[in-house]
N, C-alpha and C positions, 0 to 999 in steps of 0.2 A: 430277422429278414433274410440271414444266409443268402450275400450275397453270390455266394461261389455252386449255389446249387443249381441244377437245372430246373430252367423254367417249362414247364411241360404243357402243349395244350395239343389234346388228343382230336384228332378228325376236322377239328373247323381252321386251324394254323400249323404252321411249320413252327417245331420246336428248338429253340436257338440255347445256346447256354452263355450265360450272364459272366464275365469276365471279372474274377476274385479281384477285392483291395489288393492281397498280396500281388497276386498276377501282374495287372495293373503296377505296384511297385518295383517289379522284378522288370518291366518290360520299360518305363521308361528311364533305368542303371543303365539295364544292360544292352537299350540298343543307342545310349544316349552319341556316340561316336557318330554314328548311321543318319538315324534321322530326328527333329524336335518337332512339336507345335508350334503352328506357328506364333503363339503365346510367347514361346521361347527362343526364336532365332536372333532378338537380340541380345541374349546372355551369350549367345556363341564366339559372337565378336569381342567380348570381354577377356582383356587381359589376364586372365585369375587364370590358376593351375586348374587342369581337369578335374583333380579328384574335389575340388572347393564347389565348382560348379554341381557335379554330381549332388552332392549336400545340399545345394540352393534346390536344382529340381524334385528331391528326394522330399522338401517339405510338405507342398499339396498332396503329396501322395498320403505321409502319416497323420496329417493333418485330416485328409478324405477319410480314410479308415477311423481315424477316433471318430469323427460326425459320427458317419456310418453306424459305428458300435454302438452310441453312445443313443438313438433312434431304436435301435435295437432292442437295447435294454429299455427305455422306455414303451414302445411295444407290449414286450411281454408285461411290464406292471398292465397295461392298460387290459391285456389280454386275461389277466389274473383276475382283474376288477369287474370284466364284461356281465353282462346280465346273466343269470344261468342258460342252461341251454331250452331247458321248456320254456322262459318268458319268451328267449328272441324265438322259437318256432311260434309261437302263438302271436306274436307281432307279424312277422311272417304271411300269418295265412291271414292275417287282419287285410293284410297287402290284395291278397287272390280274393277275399270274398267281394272286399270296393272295387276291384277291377272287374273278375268274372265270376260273380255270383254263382251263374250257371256250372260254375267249374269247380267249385267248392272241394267237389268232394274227388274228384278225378286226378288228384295229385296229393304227393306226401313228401311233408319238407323234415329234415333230421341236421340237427346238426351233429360234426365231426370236428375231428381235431386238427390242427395244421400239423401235426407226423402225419397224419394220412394225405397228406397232398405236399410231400415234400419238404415241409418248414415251412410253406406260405402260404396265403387268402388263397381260397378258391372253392368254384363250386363242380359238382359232379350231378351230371343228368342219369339216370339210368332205368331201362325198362322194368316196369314191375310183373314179377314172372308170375305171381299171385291173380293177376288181373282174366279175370275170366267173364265177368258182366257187365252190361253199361255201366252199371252202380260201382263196382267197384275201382280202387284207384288203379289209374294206368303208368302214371309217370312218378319215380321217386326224385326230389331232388335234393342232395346235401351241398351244406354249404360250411365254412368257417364263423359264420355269424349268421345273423339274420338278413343284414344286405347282403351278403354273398348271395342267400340262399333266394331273394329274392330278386339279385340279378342270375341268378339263374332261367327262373322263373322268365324273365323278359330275353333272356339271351334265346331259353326254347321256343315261346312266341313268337321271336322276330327271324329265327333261321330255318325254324320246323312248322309252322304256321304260318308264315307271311305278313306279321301283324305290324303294328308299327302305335308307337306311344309317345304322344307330344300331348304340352301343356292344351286347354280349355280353349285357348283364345287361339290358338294355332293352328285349329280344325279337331283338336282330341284325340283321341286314341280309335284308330282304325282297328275293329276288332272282327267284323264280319267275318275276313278269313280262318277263324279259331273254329275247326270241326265241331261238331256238339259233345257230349260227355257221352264215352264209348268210343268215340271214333279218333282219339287223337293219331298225331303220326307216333311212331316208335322211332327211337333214337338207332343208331349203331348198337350188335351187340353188344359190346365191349363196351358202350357208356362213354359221355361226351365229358374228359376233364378237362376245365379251363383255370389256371392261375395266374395272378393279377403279378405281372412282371416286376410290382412295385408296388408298398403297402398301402399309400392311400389314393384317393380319389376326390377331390378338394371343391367346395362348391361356395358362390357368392363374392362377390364385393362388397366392401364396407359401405358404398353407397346404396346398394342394391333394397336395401331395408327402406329407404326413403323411395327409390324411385317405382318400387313395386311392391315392395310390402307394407307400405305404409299404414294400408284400412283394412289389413287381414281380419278376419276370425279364425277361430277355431277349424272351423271347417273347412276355411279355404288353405290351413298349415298343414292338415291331415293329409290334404291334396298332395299339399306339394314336399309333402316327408313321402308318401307315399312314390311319387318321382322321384326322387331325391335317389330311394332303395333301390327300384326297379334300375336305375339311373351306374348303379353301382357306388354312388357318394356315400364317403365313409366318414370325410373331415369336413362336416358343413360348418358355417359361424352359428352363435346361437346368440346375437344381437339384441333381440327383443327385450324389453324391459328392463332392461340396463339403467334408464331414468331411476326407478325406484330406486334399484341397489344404492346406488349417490345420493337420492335423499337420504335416503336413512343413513348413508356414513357420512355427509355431510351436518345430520344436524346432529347424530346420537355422539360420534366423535369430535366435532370441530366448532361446536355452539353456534352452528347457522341458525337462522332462523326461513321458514318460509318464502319470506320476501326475500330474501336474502339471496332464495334461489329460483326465483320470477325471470330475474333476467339474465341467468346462465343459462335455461336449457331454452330451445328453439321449438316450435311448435312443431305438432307431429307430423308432417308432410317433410319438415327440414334438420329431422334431428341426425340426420348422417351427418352432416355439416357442422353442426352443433357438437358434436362430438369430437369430433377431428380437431374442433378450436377455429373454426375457419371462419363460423359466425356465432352469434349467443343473440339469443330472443327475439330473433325474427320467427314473425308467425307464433308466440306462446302470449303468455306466459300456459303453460301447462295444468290443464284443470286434477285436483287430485284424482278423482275416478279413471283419470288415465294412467296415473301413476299405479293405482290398486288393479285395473283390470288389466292390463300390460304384463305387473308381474304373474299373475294369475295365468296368463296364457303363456308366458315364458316358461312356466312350470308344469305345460302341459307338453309343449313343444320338445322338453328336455326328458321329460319322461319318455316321450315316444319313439326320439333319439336311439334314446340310451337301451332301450326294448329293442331295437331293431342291432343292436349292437354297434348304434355308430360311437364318432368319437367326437363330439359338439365343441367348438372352438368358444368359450367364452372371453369378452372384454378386458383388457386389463389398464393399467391408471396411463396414461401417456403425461401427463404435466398441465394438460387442460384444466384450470379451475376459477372458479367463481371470483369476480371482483371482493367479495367481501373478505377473503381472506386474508389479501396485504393488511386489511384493518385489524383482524384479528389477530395476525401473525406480521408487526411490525417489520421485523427482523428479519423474516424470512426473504428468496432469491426470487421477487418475483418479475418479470419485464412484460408488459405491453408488445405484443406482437403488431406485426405492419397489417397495412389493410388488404383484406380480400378481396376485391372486387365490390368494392361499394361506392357509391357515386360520394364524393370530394369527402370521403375518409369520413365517415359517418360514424361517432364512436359510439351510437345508441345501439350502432349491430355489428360495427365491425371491431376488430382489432383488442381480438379477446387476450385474456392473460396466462402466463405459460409460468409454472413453475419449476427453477433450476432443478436438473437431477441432481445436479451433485451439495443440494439442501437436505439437511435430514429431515424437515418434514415429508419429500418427496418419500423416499423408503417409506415412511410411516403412513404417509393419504394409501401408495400402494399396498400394502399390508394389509390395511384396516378394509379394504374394499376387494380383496383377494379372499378376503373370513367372511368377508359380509356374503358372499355370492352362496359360499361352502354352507354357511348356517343354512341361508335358504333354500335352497336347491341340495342341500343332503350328500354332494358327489359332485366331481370333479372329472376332467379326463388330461387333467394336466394342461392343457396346448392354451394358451391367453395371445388371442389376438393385440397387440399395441404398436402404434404407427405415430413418434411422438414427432415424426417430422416430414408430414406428411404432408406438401405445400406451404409447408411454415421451415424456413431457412434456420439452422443453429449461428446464432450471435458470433461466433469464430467459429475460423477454419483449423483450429490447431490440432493437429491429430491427439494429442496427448487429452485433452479438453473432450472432445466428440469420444473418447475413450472413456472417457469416466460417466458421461452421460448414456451412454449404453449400461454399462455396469451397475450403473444406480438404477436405471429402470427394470432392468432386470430384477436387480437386490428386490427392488419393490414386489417384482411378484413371487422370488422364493420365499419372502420372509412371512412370505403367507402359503405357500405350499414348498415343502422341498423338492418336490417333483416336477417344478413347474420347467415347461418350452416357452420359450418366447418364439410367436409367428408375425413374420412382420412383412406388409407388403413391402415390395422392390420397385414400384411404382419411383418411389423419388430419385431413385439412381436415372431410371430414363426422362423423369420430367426436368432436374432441378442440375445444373452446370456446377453447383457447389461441391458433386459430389464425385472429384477427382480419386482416382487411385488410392492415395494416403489417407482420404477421409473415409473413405469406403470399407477400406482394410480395416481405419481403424475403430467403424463402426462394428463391423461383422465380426472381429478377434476381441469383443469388447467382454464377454461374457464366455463361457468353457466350453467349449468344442461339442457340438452337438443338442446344446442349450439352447438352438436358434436355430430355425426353419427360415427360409425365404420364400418368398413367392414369387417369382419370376412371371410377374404379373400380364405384359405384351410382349411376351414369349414367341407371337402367332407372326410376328413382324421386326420386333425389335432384342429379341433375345439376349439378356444381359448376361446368360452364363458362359457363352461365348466370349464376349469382352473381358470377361472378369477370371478369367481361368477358374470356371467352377464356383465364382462366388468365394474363391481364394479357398476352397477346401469344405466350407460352410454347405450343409446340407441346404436343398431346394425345392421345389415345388413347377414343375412347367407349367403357367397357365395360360389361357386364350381367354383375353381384356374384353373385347369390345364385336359387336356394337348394341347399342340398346335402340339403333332408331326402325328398324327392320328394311334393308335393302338389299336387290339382288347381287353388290357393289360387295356380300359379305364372300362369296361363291371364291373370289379371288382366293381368300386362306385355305379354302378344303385341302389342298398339297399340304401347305405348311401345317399344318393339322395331323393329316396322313404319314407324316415324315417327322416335324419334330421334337416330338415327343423321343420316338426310336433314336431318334441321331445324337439327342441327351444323353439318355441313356445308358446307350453300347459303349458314349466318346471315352476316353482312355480318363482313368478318377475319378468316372462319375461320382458326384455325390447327391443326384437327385434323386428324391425318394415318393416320389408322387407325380399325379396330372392334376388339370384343375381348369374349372371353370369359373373365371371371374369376371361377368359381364355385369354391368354396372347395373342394366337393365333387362329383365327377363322376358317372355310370350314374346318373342319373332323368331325369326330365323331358324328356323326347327331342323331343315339339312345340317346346322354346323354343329350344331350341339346333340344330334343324332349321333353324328361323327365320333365328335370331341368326346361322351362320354365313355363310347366303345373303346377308345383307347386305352382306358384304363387295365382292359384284357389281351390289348392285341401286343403282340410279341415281334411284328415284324409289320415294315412298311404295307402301306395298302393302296392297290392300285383305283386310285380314286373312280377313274369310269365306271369299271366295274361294277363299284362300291354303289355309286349314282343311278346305273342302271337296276341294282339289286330297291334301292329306296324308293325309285317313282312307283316300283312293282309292289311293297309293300303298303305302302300309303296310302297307296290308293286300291288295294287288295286285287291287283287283278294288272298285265303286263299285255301294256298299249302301245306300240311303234309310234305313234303320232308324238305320244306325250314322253317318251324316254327319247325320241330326239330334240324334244324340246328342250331336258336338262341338259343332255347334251350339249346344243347349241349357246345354251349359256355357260355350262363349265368352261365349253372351249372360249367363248369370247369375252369372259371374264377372269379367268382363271390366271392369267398373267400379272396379278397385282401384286410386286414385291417392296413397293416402297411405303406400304399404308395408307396409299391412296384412296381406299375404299372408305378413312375414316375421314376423306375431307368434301365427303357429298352430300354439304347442304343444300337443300333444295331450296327456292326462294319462296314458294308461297308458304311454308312454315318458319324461315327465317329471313325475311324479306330485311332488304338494304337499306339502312336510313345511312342516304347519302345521297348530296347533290345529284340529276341527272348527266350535269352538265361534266362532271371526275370520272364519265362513263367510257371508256372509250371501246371501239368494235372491231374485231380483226377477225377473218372469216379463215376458216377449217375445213375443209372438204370429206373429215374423218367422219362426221358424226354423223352424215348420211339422213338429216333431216332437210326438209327445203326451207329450211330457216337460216341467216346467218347464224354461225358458232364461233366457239374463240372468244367469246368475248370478256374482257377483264377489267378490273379497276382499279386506277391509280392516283398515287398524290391523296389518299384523303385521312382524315383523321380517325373518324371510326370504322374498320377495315370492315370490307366484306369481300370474304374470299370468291374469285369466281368460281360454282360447282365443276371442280374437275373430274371430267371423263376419259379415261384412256382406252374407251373398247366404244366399235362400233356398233350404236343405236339402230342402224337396219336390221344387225342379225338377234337382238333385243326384241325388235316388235316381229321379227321372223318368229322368235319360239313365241311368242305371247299368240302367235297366230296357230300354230300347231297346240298351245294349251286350249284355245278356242274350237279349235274345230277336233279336240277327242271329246267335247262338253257333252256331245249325246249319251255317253259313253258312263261318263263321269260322273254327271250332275248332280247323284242323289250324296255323292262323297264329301260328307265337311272338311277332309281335310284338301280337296281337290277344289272345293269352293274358298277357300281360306288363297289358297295356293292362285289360282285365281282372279281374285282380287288384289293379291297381294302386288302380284307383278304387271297388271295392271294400272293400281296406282304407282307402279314407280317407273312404268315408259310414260304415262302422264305426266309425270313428277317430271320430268326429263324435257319433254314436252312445252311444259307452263315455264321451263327456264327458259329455253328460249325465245319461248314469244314473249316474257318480259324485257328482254333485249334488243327482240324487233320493237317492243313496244319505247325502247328510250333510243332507238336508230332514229325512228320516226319525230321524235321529240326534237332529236341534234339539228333534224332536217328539217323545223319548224312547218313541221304538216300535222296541221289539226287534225283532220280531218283523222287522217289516217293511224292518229294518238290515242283520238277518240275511239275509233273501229277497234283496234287492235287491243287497247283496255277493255272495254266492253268483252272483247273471245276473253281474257285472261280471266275475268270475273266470272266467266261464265262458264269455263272449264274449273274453274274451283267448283262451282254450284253442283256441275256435273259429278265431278272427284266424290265431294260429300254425297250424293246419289248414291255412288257406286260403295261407298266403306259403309253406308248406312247396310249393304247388301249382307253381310256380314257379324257376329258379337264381338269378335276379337279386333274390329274398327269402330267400336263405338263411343263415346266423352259418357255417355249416361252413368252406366257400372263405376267408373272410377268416383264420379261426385257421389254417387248415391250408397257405396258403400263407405265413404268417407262420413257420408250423415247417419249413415246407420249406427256407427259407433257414438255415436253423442247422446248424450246423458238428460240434456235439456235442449231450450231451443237457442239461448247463448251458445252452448258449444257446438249443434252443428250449422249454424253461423262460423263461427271459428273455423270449424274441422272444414267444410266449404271451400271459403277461402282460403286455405293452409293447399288443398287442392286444385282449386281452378289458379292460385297464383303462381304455384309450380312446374305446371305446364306452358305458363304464358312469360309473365316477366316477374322474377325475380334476383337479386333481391331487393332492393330499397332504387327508388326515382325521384327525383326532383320534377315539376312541371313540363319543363324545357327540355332536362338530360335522361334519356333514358337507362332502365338498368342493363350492366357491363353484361348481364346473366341471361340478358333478353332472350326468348329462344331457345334458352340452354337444354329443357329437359321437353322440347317440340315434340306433338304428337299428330300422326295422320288419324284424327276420330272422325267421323260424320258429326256433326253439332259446333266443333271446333273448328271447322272448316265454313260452316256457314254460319255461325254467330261473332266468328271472329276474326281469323286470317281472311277472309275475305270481305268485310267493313274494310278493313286495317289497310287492306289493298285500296279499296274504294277510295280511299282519301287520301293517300297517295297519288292515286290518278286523277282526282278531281284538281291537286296542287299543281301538276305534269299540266291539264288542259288550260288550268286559268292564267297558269306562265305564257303559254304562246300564245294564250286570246287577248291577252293585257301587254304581252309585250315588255314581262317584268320577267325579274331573277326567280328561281324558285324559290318560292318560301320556304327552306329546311327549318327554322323554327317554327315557324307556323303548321308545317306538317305533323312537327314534334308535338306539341303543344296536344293537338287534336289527338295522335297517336296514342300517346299518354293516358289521356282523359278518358278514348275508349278504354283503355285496357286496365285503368282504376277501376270504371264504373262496372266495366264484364266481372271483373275478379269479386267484387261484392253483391252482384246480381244473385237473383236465384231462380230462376227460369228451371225447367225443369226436362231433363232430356231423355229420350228412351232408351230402354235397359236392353230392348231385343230387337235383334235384327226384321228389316222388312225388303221386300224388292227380290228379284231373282238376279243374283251374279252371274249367271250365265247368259243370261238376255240384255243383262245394264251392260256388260262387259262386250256384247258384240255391236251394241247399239254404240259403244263408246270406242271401239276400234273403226266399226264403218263411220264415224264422224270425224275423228281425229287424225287414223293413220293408214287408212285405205286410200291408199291414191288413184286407186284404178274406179274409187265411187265420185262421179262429177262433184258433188255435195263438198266432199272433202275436199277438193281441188279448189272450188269457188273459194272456201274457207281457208286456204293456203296462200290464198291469192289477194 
C-alpha cells in the first residue's frame, strides 16, 4: 500500500501526498509540548512525567503502522493469487460488450503492474496513436486489475462522454451521450492517471442479501458484478449460498440430521436475520433445491468476482447454531439468547442459541466451515466477514472475557486458513451502549494487529473512528449505512460524503484503508452513490455544487437551467442534515400509527410552508410512533419539483429523468399525505364528522393517486419483486412459500398475535404501485372507518378492534396471490403535472377548494 508514496492523479484532481506512519509518528513526539487531539487533551492534565506520556501517545501511532503493514502484506498474497492478466482483461471487456456493444471494438483494456502506477491500484486512460479508422481502436485503457480497468472504462464515460450509470430501477444507464465508434473524444496527450488513494472499495450490508438480493438469478448478479466493477468495488461480500456450506458441515461433521436443520435457517426473503442469530425459521423451513441451486450460483458469482480481479468477502462462523446441538454436545457453552423483537418472546422464532467462543467446539464448527467453503469454491481471498454480536449483547461486560471471545472467533477462522482477516461490521459500537471504551479496546486488541478490518459502518453521520481514536490503531473501512427507503431527506449527506472519507484519511495515524458502501437496501437514491462510489479515486474534497451541477448534466445527457436549478434548490434546502435526521422520515401511509387518536396532540409550525397544520406529534403512548420529522422547507421542495416539471418537454423521452421524476414526486406527496393525516385526527379531537369524513376520503384518495403516479414507472412497481420470487420455485408449494417469504417482508414481519401487531411492522416499507392500492391503503380505510364510527356512536376508539381487522388484512394480503404487473404504464410526465396542479398549485382554484 506504500503509504508514504504520492498519490498522483493527473489532469482530473489535484495531487496531494499521503502522510508516512513514520511521519505521522515523528509528528505526534515531536510536536507533543505544542499541540494534542483532542482525543488527548485529557492525558495533558495527568500528573505523569512527560517523557511517560510521550509513551502512552506513541502507542496508536505503532500500533497504526503494524495494522497498516500488516494489510499490506496481506495485499500482495492477494495480489500474487489474482486471476492472470488475460482472464481479468477478458472479464473486463465482458464489462464493455453488456454495456456498449456498439463499442466493442473502439477501446483496449491491458493490464499493468502497480511499479507502473507508483506501488498502487489505478488505472491509465491513453490515446491510441494507431487509431487511424472508425474500426480501429481509439482509447487504450490500463489498469491494476480488471475493476481498475473497468473503472476506467466508467471514469472515461462519465468525464469524457457525459454518460452517467445507475442501477435498472433507477432510470439505467444514460448512454446516449457516447459518440458512435470512430468518433470518441481523446483524452489529454499525456493520458489521464488516476490512483485510488486507498486499496479498497467495499460494497453491501449483511442485510442487503435479504432486502434486495433475495430472488436474484444469474443474470440479475452479472448485472450487478458488472456495477459493482464499473462502480470501482473491489471488496464486495459474497453471501450467497452460505445455507448449503452449513448443511453440509452441519450434517457431514456434527451428525445433524435434516430435520435437525428445518428450523435453524429462516426462509429465503429472511436469511440475513437468520444468520445474524436474530431469528431461526421464520419463513423456511428451506426446500433442498434452494440449498443446491443457491450454491450453484454462489459459484458463478465467485467465479466472476475473482475474474474481474476483486476480492469477495466470504462468511465466517459467528457462534449462531442450531438448537440440536446442546443435545448432541451436552457439554458444550451453549445460552439462549433474549428475544428480538417478537411479539411476547415467541421461542418457535425467536431467541436463537449462541455458542461460547471461548468452547473448543467453537474453533472447531469454525474450522470445519472455513475447509468447507475452500473445498467448494477452489480459492479464498482471505477477508471472512463475522459479526458475532451483532444486536445480540455478550453475557458480560468484563474486558478480559469479550477478549477471549474475539480471539476464539478469530482462532476459528485461522485454523482454517492462516491467511485469514477478520472483517467485522462497527455497527454495534453505534447501536448497543454495552460497548464502552474497555469493551471496545478489548474487542478490537483481541486478535494481532492487522488481523481485523472494521467497517465504520454510519460513517456518513455518526463516524466512530473519531470517537475511538482510529478504532484504537485497528485498521478501518469508511462507509455510508443507510438509507434503503429512497428519499430526497438522503441529499443532506452529499457534504459528509464529499468530505469524509478525505478528513479520515489525511487525520494524523490514519489507519483506514478503504471506502464503502453499506446500504442495507439498494435501487434508490442514485446521486449518493454516484458520489459515494467516486470517492474511492478522489484525493481531495469535492465541492459538492459543482459536483451536482456536473450529474443533472450527465444523467440526463444534455445541461438544462431549469433542471440543474432544481438540484440545486434541493442541495441547498436539504443539505443541512448533520444529526441523521434524514434517517427518521417515516412517512405515514407506508407506516401508519396504530395508536389511539385521542395520545394525538397538534402544535402548528409555520416552517413547513404547507396550508396545512404542522408540528404535529405524539405522546404518552405505548407503541411509539415517531412524528415524521422535517427540518427543511416544503415550499422550496415543491419549488424544484416544479422547475423538474416544467424542463419535461425537454426531458421526457429520459428514464433516468422519468425515474427522477417520479421519484420526487412521490416524496412531496409523501410529505403531503402526513399532514393531511393530522388535519384528518385535528378534525377528529374536534368531534366533526363531517369534516373526518371529507378529510379521510382526500387521504384515500391521494394514496390511489400516489399508486397512479409509481405505476408510471419499473423501478416503482410490487409486480417484479413477487414474481421474481416465484420464478425461483421448483414447484407450486414453493412458490407459495417463496410468495409469502416476499409479500411478508415488505409488510409485517415477523410473527403477530390476533390483537398485537408485529414490533417489525413496516420495517422493510416500499413505495410500489399495487402496494399502495391493495394494501396501505385498505389498511388506512379501516382506520378511518374506526375514526368515523367513534364520533357517530359517541364511543372510545376501538384500538383493538382496529387491530384485530388490521391484522386479518395483512394475514390474508400476505397469503394471497393476486397477481400484479411487471411493466410500467401511464405517462410520468403528465400524471406528475395532473398531480402537482391537484395537490400543490395554489394558484389552480381546484387545489384551493381542496385545501379548504
Amino acid at each position: 500500500m506504500n503509504a508514504g508514496q504520492k498519490n498522483k492523479t493527473k489532469n482530473l484532481s489535484v495531487t496531494e501526498e499521503a502522510p508516512s506512519i513514520i511521519q505521522n509518528l515523528f509528528f505526534s513526539i515531536s510536536s507533543f509540548s505544542v499541540t494534542t487531539s483532542q482525543s488527548h487533551k485529557s492525558i495533558m492534565n495527568l500528573p505523569f512525567p512527560a517523557i511517560f506520556i510521550i509513551f502512552i501517545i506513541s502507542i496508536p501511532s505503532s500500533i497504526a503502522a503494524a495494522g497498516v503493514d500488516a494489510i499490506s502484506r496481506l495485499i500482495e498474497t492477494q495480489d500474487r493469487e489474482r486471476a492472470p492478466p488475460s482472464v481479468q482483461e477478458a472479464a473486463a471487456r465482458g464489462v464493455l460488450l453488456r454495456l456498449l456493444p456498439s463499442l466493442s471494438s473502439s477501446f483496449q483494456f491491458r493490464i499493468i503492474s502497480k511499479k507502473q502506477c507508483d506501488g498502487e491500484y489505478c488505472f491509465v486512460i491513453k490515446n491510441l496513436p494507431s487509431f487511424t479508422t472508425q474500426k480501429d481502436a481509439q482509447i487504450l485503457i490500463e489498469g491494476t486489475t480488471g475493476v481498475d480497468i473497468a473503472s476506467g472504462l466508467h471514469w472515461y464515460l462519465k468525464h469524457w462522454c457525459g454518460s452517467h450509470i445507475s442501477w435498472d430501477k433507477t432510470g439505467g444507464s444514460q448512454l446516449f451521450s457516447v459518440p458512435n465508434a470512430g468518433f470518441l473524444p481523446r483524452v489529454h496527450s499525456g493520458g489521464v492517471s488516476v490512483q485510488r488513494p486507498i486499496p479498497w472499495s467495499y460494497y453491501q450490508n449483511a442485510v442487503t442479501s435479504s432486502y434486495s438480493f433475495a430472488w436474484w438469478d444469474w443474470e440479475r448478479w452479472e448485472k450487478e458484478i458488472d456495477w459493482m466493477a464499473l462502480q470501482g468495488v473491489n471488496l464486495p461480500l459474497a453471501f450467497t449460498g452460505q445455507e448449503a456450506i452449513w448443511q453440509k458441515v452441519f450434517q457431514e461433521k456434527f451428525n445433524m440430521s435434516i430435520s435437525d436443520l428445518d428450523d435453524f435457517f429462516g426462509g429465503p426473503a429472511f436469511l440475513a436475520w437468520s444468520r445474524m442469530g436474530n431469528l431461526h425459521g421464520w419463513g423456511g423451513p428451506l426446500p433442498q433445491s434452494w440449498f443446491d441451486n443457491q450454491l450453484i450460483l454462489q459459484k458463478k458469482i465467485l467465479a466472476r468476482m475473482y475474474e474481474l480481479g476483486m476480492t469477495p468477502v466470504l462468511p465466517a462462523f459467528s457462534g449462531n447454531v442450531p438448537a440440536a446441538l446442546k443435545y448432541i454436545f451436552p457439554s458444550a457453552k451453549i445460552t439462549r439468547l433474549g428475544n428480538w423483537f417478537s411479539v411476547k418472546n415467541d421461542l418457535k422464532w425467536c431467541c436463537t442459541y449462541l455458542l461460547d467462543a471461548t468452547d473448543s467446539l467453537f474453533i472447531e464448527i469454525g474450522k470445519a466451515f472455513i475447509k468447507k467453503q475452500l473445498q467448494e469454491y477452489g480459492r479464498t481471498s482471505h477477508i471472512y466477514n463475522c459479526d458475532t454480536f451483532d444486536e445480540n449483547t455478550p453475557p458480560i461486560d468484563d474486558p478480559e472475557y469479550i477478549s477471549s471471545l474475539g480471539a476464539a472467533t478469530f482462532k476459528g477462522m485461522q485454523s482454517g486458513d492462516d491467511d485469514a482477516v477478520w472483517l467485522m461490521q462497527g455497527w454495534l459500537f453505534s447501536y448497543d451502549p454495552f460497548w464502552r471504551p474497555p469493551q471496545m479496546k478489548a474487542l478490537l486488541h483481541s486478535v494481532p494487529v492487522g488481523k481485523l478490518v472494521v467497517l465504520d459502518l454510519f460513517a456518513e453521520v455518526k463516524p466512530i473512528w473519531v470517537t475511538s481514536e482510529q478504532f484504537y490503531g485497528v485498521p478501518y473501512i469508511w462507509c455510508m449505512l443507510h438509507n434503503f427507503a429512497g428519499n430526497i431527506e438522503m441529499y443532506g449527506i452529499l457534504d459528509a460524503i464529499a468530505s469524509g472519507p478525505i478528513d479520515a484519511r489525511t487525520s494524523i495515524n490514519s489507519t483506514m484503508v478503504g471506502v464503502g458502501m453499506s446500504m442495507e437496501g439498494i435501487e434508490q437514491n442514485p446521486i449518493v452513490y454516484d458520489l459515494m462510489s467516486e470517492m474511492a479515486f478522489q484525493h481531495k474534497k469535492i465541492d459538492v455544487k459543482a459536483w451536482i451541477d456536473m450529474y443533472s448534466t450527465r444523467r440526463y445527457g444534455q445541461s438544462l437551467p431549469l433542471i440543474k436549478e432544481g438540484w440545486n434548490v434541493l442541495y441547498h434546502t436539504i443539505y443541512n442534515c448533520t444529526d441523521g435526521a434524514y434517517d427518521k422520515n417515516r412517512d405515514v401511509i407506508v407506516a401508519f400509527p396504530d395508536v389511539d387518536p385521542s395520545l394525538i396532540s397538534v402544535q402548528h409550525d409555520q416552517s413547513h410552508h404547507y396550508d396545512i397544520p404542522s408540528g404535529t406529534f405524539i405522546k404518552e403512548m405505548t407503541d411509539t410512533f415517531d412524528r415524521p420529522h422535517l427540518w427543511y422547507s416544503t415550499s422550496e421542495v415543491i419549488y424544484a419539483l416544479e422547475l423538474f416539471i416544467n424542463s419535461g418537454d425537454e426531458l421526457s423521452r429520459s428514464k433516468t429523468y422519468r425515474y427522477d421524476l417520479v421519484d420526487l414526486t412521490r416524496q412531496v406527496l409523501a410529505k403531503y399525505a402526513n399532514e393531511l393525516f393530522f388535519k384528518v385526527t385535528e378534525a377528529y379531537k374536534s368531534h366533526d364528522v363531517h369534516g373526518t369524513t371529507l378529510l379521510s376520503q382526500r387521504f384515500l384518495d391521494l394514496v390511489e393517486d400516489l399508486d397512479t403516479l409509481l405505476a408510471c414507472h419499473d423501478g416503482f412497481l410490487l409486480g417484479p419483486w413477487l414474481e421474481s420470487a416465484k420464478k425461483l420455485a421448483q414447484n407450486e408449494e414453493q412458490e407459495r412459500q417463496f410468495e409469502w417469504n416476499a409479500r411478508t417482508q415488505i409488510t409485517m414481519w415477523f410473527d403477530n398475535t390476533k390483537e398485537e401487531a408485529s414490533l417489525l411492522r413496516d420495517y422493510g416499507n416500499k413505495y410500489w404501485s399495487g402496494l399502495l392500492h391493495d394494501y396501505y391503503g385498505p389498511r388506512a380505510a379501516i382506520y378511518f372507518k374506526y375514526l368515523r364510527e367513534s364520533l357517530e356512536k359517541g364511543k372510545d376508539f376501538k384500538l383493538i378492534e382496529w387491530r384485530k381487522e388490521w391484522i386479518k388484512l395483512t394475514n390474508e394480503w400476505q397469503k394471497s396471490r393476486n397477481i400484479f404487473p411487471v411493466e410500467s404504464k401511464g405517462d410520468a410526465l403528465i400524471t406528475s403535472r395532473w398531480l402537482f396542479n391537484k395537490y400543490l398549485n395554489f394558484t389552480n382554484p381546484e387545489t384551493k377548494l381542496i385545501q379548504e
